[in-house]
mmCIF file of the N, C-alpha and C atoms, coordinates in Angstrom:
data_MODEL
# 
_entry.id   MODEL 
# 
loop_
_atom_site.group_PDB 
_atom_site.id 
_atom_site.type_symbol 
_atom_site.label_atom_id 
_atom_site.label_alt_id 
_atom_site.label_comp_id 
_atom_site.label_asym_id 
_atom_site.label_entity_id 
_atom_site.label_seq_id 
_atom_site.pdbx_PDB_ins_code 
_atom_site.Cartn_x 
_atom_site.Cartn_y 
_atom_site.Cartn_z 
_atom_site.occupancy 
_atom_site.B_iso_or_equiv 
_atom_site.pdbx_formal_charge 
_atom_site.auth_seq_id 
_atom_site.auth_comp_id 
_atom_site.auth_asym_id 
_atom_site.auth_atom_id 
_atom_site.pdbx_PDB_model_num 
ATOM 1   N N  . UNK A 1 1  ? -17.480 -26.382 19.810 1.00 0.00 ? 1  UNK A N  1 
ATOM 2   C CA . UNK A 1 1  ? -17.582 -24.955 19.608 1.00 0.00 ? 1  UNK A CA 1 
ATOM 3   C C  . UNK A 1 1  ? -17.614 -24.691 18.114 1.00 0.00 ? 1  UNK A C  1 
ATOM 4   N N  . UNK A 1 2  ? -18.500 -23.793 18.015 1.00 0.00 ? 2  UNK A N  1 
ATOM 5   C CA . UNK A 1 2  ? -18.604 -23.481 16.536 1.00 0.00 ? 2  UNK A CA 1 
ATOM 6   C C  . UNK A 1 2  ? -17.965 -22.658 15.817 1.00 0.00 ? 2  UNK A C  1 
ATOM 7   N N  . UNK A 1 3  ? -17.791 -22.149 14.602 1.00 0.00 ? 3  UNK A N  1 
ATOM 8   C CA . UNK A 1 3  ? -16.882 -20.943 13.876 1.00 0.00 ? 3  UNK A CA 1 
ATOM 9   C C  . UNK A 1 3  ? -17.781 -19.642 14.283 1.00 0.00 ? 3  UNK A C  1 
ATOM 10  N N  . UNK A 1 4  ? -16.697 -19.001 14.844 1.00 0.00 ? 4  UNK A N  1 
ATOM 11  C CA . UNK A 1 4  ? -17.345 -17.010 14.997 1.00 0.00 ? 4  UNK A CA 1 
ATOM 12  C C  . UNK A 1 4  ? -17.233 -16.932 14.042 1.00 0.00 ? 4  UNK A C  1 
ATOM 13  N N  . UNK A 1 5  ? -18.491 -15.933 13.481 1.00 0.00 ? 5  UNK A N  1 
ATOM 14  C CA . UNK A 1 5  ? -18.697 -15.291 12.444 1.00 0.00 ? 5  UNK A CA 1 
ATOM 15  C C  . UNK A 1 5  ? -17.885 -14.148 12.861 1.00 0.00 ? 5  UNK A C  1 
ATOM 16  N N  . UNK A 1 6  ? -17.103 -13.346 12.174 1.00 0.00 ? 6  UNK A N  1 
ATOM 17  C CA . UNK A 1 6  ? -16.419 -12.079 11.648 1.00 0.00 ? 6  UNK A CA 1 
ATOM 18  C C  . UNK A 1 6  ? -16.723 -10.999 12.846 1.00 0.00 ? 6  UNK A C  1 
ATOM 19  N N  . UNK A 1 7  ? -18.639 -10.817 12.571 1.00 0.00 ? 7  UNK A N  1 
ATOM 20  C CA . UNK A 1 7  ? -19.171 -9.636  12.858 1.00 0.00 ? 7  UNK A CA 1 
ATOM 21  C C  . UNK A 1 7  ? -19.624 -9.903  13.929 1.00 0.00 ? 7  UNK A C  1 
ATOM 22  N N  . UNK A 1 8  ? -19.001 -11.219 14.626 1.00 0.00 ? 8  UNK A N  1 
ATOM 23  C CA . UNK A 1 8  ? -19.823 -11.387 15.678 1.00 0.00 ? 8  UNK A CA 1 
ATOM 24  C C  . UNK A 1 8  ? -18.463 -11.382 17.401 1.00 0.00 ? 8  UNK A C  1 
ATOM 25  N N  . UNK A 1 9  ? -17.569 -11.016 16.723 1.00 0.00 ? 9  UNK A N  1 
ATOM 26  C CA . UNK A 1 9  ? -16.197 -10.343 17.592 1.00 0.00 ? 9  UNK A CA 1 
ATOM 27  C C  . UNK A 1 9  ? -16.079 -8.858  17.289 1.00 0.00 ? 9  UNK A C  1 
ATOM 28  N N  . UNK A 1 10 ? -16.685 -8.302  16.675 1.00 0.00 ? 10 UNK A N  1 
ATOM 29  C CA . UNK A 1 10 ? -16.322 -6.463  16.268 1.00 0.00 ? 10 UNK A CA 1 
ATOM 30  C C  . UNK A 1 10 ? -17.399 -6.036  17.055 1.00 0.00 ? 10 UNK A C  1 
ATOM 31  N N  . UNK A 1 11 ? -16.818 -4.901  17.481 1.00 0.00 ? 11 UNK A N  1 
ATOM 32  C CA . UNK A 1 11 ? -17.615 -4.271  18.451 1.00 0.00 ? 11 UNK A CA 1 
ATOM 33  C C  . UNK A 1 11 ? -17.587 -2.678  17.707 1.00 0.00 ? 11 UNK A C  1 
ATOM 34  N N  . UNK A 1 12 ? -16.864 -2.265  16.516 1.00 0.00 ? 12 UNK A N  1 
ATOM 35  C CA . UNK A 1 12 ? -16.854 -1.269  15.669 1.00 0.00 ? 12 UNK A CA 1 
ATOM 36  C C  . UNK A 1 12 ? -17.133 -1.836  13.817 1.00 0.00 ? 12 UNK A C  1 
ATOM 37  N N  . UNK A 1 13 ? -17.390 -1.141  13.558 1.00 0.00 ? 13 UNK A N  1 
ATOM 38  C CA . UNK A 1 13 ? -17.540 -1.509  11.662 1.00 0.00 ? 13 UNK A CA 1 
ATOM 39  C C  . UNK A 1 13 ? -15.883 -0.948  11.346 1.00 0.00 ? 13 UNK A C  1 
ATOM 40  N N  . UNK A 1 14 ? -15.173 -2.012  10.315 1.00 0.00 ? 14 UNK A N  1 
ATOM 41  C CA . UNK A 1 14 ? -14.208 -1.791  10.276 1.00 0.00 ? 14 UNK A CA 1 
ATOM 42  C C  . UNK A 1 14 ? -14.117 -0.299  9.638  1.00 0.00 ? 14 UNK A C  1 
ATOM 43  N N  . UNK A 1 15 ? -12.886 -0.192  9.086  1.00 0.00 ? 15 UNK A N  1 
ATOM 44  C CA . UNK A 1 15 ? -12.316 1.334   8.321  1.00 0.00 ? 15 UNK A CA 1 
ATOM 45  C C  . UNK A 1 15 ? -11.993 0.931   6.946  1.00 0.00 ? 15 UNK A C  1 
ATOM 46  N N  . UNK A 1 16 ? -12.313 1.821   6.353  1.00 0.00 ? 16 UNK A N  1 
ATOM 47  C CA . UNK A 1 16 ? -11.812 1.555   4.650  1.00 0.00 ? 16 UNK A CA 1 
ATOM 48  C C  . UNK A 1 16 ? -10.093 0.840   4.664  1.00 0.00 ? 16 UNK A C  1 
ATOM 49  N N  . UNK A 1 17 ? -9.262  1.572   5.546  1.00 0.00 ? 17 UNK A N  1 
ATOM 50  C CA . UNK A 1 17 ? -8.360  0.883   5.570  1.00 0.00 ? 17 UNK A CA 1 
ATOM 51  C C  . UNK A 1 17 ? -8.285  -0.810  6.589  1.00 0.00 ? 17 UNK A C  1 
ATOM 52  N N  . UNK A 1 18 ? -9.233  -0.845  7.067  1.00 0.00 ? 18 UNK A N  1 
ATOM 53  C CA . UNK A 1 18 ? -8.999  -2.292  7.680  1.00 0.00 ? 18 UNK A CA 1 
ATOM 54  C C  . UNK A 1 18 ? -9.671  -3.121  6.504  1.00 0.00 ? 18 UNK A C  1 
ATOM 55  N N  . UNK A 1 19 ? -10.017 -2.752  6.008  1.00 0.00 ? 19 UNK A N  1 
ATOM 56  C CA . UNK A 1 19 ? -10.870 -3.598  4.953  1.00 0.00 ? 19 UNK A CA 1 
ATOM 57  C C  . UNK A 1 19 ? -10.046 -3.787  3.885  1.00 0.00 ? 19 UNK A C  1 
ATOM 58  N N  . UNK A 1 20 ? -9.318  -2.292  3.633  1.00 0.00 ? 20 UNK A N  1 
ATOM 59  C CA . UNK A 1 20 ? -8.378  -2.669  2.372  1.00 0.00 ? 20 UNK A CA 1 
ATOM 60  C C  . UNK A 1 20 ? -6.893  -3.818  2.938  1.00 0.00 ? 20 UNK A C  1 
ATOM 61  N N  . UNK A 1 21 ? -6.642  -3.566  4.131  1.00 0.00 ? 21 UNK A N  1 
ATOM 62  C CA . UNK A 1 21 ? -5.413  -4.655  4.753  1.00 0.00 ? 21 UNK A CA 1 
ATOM 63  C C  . UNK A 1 21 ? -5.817  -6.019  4.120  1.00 0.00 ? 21 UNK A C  1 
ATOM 64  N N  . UNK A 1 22 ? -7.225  -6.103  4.971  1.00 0.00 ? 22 UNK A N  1 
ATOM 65  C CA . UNK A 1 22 ? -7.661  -7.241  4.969  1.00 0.00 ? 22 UNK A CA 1 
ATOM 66  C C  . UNK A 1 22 ? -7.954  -8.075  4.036  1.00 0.00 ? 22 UNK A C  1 
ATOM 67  N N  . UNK A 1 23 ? -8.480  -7.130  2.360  1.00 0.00 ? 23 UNK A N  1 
ATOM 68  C CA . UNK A 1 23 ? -8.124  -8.346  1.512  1.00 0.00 ? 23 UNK A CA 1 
ATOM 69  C C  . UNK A 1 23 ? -6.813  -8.178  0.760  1.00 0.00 ? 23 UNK A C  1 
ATOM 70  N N  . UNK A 1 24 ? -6.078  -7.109  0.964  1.00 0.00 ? 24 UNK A N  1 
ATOM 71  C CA . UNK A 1 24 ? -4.227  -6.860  1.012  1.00 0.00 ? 24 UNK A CA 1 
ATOM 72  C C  . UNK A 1 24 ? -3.914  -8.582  1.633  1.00 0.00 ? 24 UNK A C  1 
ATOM 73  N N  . UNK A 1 25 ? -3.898  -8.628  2.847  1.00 0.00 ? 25 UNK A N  1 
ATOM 74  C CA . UNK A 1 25 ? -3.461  -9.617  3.493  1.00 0.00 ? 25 UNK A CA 1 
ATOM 75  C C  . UNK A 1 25 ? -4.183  -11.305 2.594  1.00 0.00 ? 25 UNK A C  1 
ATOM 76  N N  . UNK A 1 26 ? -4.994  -11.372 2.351  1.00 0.00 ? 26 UNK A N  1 
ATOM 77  C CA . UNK A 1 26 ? -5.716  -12.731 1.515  1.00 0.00 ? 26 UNK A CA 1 
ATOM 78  C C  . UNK A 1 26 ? -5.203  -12.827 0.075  1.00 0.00 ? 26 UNK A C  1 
ATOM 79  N N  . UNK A 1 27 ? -4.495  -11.492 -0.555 1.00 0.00 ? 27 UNK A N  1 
ATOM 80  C CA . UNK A 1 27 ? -4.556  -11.656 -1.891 1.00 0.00 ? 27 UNK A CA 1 
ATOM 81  C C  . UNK A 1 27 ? -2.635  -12.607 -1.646 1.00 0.00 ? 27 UNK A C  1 
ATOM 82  N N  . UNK A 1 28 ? -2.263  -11.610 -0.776 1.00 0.00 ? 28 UNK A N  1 
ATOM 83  C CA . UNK A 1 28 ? -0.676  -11.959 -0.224 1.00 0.00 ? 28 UNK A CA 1 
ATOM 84  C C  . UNK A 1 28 ? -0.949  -13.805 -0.153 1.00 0.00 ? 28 UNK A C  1 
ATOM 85  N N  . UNK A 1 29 ? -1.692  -14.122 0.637  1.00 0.00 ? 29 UNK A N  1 
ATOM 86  C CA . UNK A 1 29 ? -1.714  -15.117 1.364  1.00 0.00 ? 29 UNK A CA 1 
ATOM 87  C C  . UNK A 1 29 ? -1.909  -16.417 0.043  1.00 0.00 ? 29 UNK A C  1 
ATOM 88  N N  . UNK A 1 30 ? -3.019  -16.202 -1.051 1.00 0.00 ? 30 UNK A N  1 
ATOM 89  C CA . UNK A 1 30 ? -3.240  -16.541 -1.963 1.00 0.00 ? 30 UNK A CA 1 
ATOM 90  C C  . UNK A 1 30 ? -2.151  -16.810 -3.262 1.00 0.00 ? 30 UNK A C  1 
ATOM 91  N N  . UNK A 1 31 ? -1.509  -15.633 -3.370 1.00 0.00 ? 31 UNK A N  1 
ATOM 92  C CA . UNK A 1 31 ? 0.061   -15.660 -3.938 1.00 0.00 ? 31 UNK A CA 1 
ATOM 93  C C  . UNK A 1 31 ? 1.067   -16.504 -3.269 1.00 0.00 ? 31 UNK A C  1 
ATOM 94  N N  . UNK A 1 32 ? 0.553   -17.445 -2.330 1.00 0.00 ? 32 UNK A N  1 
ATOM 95  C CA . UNK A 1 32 ? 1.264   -18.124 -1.785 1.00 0.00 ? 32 UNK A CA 1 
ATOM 96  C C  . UNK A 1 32 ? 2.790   -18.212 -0.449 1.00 0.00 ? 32 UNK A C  1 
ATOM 97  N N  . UNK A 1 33 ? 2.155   -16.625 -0.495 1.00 0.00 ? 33 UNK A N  1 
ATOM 98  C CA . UNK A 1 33 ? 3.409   -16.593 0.874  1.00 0.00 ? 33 UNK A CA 1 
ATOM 99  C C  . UNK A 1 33 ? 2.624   -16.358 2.020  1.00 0.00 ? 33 UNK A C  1 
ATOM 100 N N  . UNK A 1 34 ? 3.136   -17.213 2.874  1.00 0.00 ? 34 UNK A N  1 
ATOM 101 C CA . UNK A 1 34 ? 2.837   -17.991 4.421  1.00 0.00 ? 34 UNK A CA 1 
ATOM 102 C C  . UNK A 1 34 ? 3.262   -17.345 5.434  1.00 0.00 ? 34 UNK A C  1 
ATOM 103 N N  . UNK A 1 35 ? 4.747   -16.993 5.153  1.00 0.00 ? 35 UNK A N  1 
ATOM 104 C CA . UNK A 1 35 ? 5.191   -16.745 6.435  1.00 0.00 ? 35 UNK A CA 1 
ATOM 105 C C  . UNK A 1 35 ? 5.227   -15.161 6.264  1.00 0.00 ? 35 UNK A C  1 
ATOM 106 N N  . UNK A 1 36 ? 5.712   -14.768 8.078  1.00 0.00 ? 36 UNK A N  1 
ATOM 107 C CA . UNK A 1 36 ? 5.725   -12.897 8.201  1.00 0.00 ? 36 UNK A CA 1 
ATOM 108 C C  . UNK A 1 36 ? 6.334   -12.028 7.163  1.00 0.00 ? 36 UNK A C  1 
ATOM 109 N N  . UNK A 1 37 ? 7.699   -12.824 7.049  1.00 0.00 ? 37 UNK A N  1 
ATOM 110 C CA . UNK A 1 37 ? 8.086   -11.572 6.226  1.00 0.00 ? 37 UNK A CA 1 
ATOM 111 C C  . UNK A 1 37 ? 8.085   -11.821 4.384  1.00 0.00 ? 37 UNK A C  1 
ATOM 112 N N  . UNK A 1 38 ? 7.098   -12.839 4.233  1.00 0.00 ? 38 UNK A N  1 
ATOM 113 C CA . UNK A 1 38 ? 6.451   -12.688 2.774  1.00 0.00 ? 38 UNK A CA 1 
ATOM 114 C C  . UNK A 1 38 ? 5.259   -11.998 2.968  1.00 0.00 ? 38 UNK A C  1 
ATOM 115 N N  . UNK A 1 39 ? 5.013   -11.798 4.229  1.00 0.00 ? 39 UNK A N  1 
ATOM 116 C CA . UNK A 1 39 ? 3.452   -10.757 3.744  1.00 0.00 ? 39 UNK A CA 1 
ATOM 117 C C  . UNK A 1 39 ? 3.867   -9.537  4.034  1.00 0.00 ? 39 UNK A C  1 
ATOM 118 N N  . UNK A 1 40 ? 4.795   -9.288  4.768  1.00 0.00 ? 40 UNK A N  1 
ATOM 119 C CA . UNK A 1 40 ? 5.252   -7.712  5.169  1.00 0.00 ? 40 UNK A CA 1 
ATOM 120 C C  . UNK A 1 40 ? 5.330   -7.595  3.552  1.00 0.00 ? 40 UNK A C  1 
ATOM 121 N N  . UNK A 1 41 ? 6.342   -8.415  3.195  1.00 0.00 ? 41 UNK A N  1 
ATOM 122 C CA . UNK A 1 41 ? 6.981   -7.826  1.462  1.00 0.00 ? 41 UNK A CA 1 
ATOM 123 C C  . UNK A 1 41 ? 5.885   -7.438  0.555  1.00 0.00 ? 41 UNK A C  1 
ATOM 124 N N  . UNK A 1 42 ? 4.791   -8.587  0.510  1.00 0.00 ? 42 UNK A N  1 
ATOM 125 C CA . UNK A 1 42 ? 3.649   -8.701  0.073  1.00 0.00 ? 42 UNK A CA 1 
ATOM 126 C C  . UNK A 1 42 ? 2.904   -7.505  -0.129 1.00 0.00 ? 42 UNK A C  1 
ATOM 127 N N  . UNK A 1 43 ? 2.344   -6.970  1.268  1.00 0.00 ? 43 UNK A N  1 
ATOM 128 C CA . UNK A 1 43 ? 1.686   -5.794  1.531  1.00 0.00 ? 43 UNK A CA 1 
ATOM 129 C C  . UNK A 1 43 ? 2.708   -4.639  0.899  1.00 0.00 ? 43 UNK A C  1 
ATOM 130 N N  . UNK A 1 44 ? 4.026   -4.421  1.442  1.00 0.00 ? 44 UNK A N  1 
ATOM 131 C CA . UNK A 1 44 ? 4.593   -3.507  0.830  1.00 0.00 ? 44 UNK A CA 1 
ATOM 132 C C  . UNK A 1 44 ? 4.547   -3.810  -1.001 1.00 0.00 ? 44 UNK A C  1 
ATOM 133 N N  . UNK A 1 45 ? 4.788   -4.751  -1.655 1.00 0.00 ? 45 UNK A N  1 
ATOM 134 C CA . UNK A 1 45 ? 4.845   -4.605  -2.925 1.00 0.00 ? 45 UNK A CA 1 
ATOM 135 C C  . UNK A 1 45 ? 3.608   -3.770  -3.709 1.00 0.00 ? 45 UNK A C  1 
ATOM 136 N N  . UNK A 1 46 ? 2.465   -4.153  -2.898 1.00 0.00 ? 46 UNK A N  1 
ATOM 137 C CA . UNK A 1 46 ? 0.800   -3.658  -3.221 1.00 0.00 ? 46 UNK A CA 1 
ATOM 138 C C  . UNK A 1 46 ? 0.759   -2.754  -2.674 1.00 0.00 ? 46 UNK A C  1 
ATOM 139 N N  . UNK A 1 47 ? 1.338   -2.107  -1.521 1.00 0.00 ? 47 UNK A N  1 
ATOM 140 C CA . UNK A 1 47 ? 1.346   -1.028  -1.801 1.00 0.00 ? 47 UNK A CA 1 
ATOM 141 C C  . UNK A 1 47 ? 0.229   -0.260  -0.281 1.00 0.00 ? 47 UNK A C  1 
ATOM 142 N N  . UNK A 1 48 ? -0.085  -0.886  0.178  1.00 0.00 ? 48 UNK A N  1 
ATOM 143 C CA . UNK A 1 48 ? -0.483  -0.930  1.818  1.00 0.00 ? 48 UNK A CA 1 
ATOM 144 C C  . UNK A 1 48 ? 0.259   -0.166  2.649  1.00 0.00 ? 48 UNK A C  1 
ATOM 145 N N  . UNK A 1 49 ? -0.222  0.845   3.114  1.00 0.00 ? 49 UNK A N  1 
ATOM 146 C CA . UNK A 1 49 ? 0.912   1.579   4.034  1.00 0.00 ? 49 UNK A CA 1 
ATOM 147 C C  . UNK A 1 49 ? 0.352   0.921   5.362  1.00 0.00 ? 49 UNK A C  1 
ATOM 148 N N  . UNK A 1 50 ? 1.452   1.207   6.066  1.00 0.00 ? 50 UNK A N  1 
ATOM 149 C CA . UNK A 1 50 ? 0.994   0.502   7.035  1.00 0.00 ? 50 UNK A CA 1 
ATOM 150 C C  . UNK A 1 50 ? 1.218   1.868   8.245  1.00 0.00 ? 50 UNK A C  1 
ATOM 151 N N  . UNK A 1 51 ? 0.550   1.852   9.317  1.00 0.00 ? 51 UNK A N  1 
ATOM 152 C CA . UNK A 1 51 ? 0.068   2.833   10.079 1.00 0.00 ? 51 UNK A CA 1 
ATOM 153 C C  . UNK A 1 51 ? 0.781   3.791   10.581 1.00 0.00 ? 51 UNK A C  1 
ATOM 154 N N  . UNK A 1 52 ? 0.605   4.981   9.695  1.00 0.00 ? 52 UNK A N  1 
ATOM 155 C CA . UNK A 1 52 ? 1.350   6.166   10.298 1.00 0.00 ? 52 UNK A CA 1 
ATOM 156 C C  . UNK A 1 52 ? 2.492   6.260   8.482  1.00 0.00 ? 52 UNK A C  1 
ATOM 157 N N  . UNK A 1 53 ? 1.621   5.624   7.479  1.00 0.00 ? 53 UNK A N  1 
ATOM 158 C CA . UNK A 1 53 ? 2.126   5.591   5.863  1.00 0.00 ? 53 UNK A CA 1 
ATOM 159 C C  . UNK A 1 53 ? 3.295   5.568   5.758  1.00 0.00 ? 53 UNK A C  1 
ATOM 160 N N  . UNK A 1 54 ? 4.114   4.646   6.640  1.00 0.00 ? 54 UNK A N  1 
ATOM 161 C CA . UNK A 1 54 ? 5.156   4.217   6.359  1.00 0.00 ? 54 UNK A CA 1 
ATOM 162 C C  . UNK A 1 54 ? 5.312   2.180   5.610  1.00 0.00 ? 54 UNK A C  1 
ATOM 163 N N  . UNK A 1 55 ? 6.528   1.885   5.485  1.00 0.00 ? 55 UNK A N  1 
ATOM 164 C CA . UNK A 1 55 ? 6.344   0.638   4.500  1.00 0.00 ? 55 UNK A CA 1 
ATOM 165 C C  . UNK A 1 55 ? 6.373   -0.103  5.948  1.00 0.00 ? 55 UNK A C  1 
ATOM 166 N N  . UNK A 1 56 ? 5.430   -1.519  5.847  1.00 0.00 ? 56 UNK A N  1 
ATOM 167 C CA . UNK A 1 56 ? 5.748   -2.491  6.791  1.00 0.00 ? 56 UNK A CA 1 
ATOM 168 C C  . UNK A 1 56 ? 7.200   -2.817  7.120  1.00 0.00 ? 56 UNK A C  1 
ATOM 169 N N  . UNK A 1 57 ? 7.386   -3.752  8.441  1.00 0.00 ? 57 UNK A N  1 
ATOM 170 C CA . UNK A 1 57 ? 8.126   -4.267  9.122  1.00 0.00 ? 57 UNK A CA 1 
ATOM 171 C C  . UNK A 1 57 ? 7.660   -5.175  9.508  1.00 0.00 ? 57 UNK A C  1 
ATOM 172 N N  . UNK A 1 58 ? 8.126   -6.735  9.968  1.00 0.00 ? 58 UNK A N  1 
ATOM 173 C CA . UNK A 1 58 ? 7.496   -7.383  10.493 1.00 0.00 ? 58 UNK A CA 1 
ATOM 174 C C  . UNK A 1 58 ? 7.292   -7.357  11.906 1.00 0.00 ? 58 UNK A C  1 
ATOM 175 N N  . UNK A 1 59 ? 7.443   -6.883  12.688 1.00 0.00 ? 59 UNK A N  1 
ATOM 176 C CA . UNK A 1 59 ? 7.476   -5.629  14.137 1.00 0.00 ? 59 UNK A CA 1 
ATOM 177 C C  . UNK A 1 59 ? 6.534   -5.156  13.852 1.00 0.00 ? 59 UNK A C  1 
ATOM 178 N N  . UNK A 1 60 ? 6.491   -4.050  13.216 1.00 0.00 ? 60 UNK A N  1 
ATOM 179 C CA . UNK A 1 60 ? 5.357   -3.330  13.078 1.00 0.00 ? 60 UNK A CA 1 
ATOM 180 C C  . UNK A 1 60 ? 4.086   -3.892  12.363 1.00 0.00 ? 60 UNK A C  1 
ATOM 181 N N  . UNK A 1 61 ? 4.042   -4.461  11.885 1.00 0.00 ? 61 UNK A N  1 
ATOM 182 C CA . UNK A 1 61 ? 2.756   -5.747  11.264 1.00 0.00 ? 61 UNK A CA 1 
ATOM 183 C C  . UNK A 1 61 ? 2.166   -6.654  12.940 1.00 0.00 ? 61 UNK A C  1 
ATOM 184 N N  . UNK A 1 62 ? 2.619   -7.019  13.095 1.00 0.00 ? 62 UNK A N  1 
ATOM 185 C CA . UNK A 1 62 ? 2.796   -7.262  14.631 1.00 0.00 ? 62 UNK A CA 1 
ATOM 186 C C  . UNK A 1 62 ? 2.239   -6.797  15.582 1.00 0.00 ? 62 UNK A C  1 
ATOM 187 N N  . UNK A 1 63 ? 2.595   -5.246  15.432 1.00 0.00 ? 63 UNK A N  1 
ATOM 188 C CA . UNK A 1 63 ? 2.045   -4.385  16.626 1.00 0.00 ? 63 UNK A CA 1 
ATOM 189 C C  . UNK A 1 63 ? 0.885   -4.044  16.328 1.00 0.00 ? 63 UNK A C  1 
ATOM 190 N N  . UNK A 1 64 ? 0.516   -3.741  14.761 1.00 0.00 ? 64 UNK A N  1 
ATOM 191 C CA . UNK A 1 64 ? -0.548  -3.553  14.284 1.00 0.00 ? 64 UNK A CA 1 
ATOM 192 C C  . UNK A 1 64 ? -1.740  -4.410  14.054 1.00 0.00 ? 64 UNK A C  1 
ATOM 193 N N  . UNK A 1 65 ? -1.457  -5.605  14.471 1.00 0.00 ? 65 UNK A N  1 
ATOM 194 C CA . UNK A 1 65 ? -2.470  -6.702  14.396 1.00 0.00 ? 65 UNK A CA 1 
ATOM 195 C C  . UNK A 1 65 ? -2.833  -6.599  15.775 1.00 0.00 ? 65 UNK A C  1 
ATOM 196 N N  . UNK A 1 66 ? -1.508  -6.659  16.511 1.00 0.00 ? 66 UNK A N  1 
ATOM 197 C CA . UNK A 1 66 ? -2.058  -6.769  18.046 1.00 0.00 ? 66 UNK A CA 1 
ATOM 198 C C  . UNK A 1 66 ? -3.116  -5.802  18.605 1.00 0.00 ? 66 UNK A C  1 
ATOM 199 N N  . UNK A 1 67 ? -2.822  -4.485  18.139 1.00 0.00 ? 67 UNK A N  1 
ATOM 200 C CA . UNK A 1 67 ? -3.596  -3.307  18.202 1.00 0.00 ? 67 UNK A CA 1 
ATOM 201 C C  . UNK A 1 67 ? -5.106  -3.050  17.559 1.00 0.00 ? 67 UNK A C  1 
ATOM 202 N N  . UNK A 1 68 ? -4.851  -3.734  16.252 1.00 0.00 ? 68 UNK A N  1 
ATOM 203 C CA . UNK A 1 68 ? -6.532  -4.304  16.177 1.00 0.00 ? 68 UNK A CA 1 
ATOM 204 C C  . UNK A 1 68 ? -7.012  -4.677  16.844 1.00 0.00 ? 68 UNK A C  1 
ATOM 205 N N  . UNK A 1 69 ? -6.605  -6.155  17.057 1.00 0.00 ? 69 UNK A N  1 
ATOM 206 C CA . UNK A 1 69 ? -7.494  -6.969  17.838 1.00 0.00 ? 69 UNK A CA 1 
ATOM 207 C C  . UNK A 1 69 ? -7.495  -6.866  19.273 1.00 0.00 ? 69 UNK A C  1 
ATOM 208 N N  . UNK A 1 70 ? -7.077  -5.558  19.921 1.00 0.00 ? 70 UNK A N  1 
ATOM 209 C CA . UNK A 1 70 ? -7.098  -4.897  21.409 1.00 0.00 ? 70 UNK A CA 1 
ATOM 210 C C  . UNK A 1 70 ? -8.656  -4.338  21.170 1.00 0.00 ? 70 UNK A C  1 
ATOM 211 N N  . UNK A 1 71 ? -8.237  -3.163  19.670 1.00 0.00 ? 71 UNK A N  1 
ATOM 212 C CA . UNK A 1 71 ? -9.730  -2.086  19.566 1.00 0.00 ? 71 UNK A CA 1 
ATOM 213 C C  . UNK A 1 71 ? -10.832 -3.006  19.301 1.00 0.00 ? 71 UNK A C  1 
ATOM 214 N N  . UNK A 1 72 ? -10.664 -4.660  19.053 1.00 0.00 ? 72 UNK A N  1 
ATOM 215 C CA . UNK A 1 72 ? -12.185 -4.937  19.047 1.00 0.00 ? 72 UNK A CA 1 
ATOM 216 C C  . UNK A 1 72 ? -12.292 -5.722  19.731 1.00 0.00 ? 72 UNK A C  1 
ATOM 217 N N  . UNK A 1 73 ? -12.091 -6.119  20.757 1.00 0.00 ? 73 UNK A N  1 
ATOM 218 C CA . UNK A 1 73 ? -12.137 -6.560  21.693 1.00 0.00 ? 73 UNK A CA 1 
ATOM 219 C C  . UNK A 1 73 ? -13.205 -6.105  22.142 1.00 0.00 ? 73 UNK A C  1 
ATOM 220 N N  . UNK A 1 74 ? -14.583 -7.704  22.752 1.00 0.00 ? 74 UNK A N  1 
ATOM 221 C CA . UNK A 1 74 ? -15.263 -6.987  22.986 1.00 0.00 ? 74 UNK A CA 1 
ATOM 222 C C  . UNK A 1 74 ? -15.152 -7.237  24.765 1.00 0.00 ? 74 UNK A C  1 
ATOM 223 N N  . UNK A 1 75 ? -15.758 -5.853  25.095 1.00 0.00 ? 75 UNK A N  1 
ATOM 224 C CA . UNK A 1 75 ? -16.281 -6.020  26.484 1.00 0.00 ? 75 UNK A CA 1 
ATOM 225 C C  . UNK A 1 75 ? -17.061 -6.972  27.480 1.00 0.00 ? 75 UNK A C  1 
ATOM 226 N N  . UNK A 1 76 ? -16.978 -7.707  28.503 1.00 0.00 ? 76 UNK A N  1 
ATOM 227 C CA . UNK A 1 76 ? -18.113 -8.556  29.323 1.00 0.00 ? 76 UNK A CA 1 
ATOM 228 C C  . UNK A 1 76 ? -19.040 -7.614  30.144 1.00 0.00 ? 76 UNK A C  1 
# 
């Protein structure tokens, strides 16, 4: 099996804010923290609100990933 391309699991074009998470989340990841609650900290230090502009949780990072990847989910 080969690597999915990105655009080839979205069934919507992301949002300015999924886009800004998303390289939020790579720059975190790059700075070298791995685990949940170095990227919760991460995102909160930069400054990422996280949904509903409150500061992450690792719970709520959580729910919010899960909840992405529900809305792009694609259909059979």
């Amino acid at each position: 099996m080969g690597y999915l391309a990105p655009i080839q699991a979205a069934v919507a074009e992301t949002t300015p804010w999924e886009t800004k998470l998303a390289g939020a989340i790579e720059e975190v990841f790059g700075g070298g923290r791995h685990d949940l609650p170095g990227l919760v900290e991460g995102l909160n230090e930069l400054g990422i609100p996280a949904p509903g502009g409150g500061p992450w949780t690792p719970e709520g990072f959580t729910t919010a990933i899960a909840e992405l990847a529900a809305a792009g989910k694609q259909e059979d």
